[in-house]
N, C-alpha and C positions, 0 to 999 in steps of 0.2 A: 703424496702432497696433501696439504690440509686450508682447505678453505676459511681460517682461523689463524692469528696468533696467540703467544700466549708470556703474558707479562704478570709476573709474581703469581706463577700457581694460577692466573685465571684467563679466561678462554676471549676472544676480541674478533667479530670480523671486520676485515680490513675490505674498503673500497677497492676492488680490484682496476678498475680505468686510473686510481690514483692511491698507486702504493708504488714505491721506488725502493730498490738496492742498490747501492753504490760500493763501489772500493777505491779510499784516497791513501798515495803512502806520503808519506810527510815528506818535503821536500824543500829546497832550495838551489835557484839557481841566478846566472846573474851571466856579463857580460866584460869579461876582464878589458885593460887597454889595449891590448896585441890581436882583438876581434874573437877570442879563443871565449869557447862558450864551458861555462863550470856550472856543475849540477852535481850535488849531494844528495841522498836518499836516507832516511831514515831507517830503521833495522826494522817496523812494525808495518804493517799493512792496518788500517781503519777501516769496519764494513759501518756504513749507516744506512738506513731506511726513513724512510719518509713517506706519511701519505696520512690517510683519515681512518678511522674507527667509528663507525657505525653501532652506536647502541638503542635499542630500543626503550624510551621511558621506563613501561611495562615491566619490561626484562628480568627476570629472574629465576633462571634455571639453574642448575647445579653444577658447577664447576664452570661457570660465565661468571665475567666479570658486569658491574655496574656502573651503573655514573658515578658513584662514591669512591668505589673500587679503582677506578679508573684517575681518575681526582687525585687520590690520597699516592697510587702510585707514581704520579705524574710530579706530586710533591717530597719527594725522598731525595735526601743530596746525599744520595749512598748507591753503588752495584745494585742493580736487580736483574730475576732471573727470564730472561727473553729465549722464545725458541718461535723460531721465522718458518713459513709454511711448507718449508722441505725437513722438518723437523730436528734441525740444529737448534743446538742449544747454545748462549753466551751468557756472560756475566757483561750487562751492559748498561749505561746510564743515559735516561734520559731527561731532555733539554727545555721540559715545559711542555704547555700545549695551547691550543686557539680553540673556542668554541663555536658552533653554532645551531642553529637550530631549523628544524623542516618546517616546524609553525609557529606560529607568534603564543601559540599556548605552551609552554615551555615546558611546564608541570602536566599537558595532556594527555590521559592514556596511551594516546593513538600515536602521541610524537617522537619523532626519531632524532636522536641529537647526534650532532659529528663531530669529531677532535681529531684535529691537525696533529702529526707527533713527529717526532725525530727521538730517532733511538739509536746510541753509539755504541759499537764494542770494538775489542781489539780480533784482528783475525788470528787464529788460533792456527 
């Protein structure tokens, strides 16, 4: 297992007290007249994750990604390539992200900034 994600080739750690996996399968259900309960399933299972990313200002080592890095792939309305800390791999898209910051210096050596994400793929 790996203490790190990894989104487009580059390396992330994720907040461990807030990092989530999920599995949703698409669905629909409802309540006919004769009290008889109807539910449909979709043929695909959805995994998404959710939580923070933790980059340090500073940061700049080799094969980690940056705030830029992070940013530009945060901005892509295309598949990119996500492998999650049991080192599965997906073709997955994600949904945007929130920013914020550990100190009011934004641009400080020393500051740590965090991004909210959600990351979708299909289960394989």
């Amino acid at each position: 297992m790996n203490a790190y994600i990894t989104l487009d080739s580059n390396k992330y750690t994720t907040v461990a007290n807030n990092w989530e996996e999920s599995a949703v399968t698409p669905s629909t259900s409802r309540m006919l007249l004769n009290s008889a309960h109807d539910s449909t399933y979709g043929p695909a299972t959805m995994l998404m994750w959710s939580g923070e990313i933790k980059i340090d200002v500073s940061e700049n080592r080799e094969g980690w990604g940056t705030i830029a890095t992070l940013k530009a792939t945060c901005q892509k309305k295309q598949r990119v390539t996500f492998t999650d800390h049991y080192g599965n791999s997906y073709n997955a898209h994600l949904k945007g992200y929130k920013q914020r910051s550990l100190s009011p210096m934004w641009d400080g050596a020393s500051n740590v900034m965090y991004y909210t994400i959600a990351i979708e793929a299909k289960y394989a």
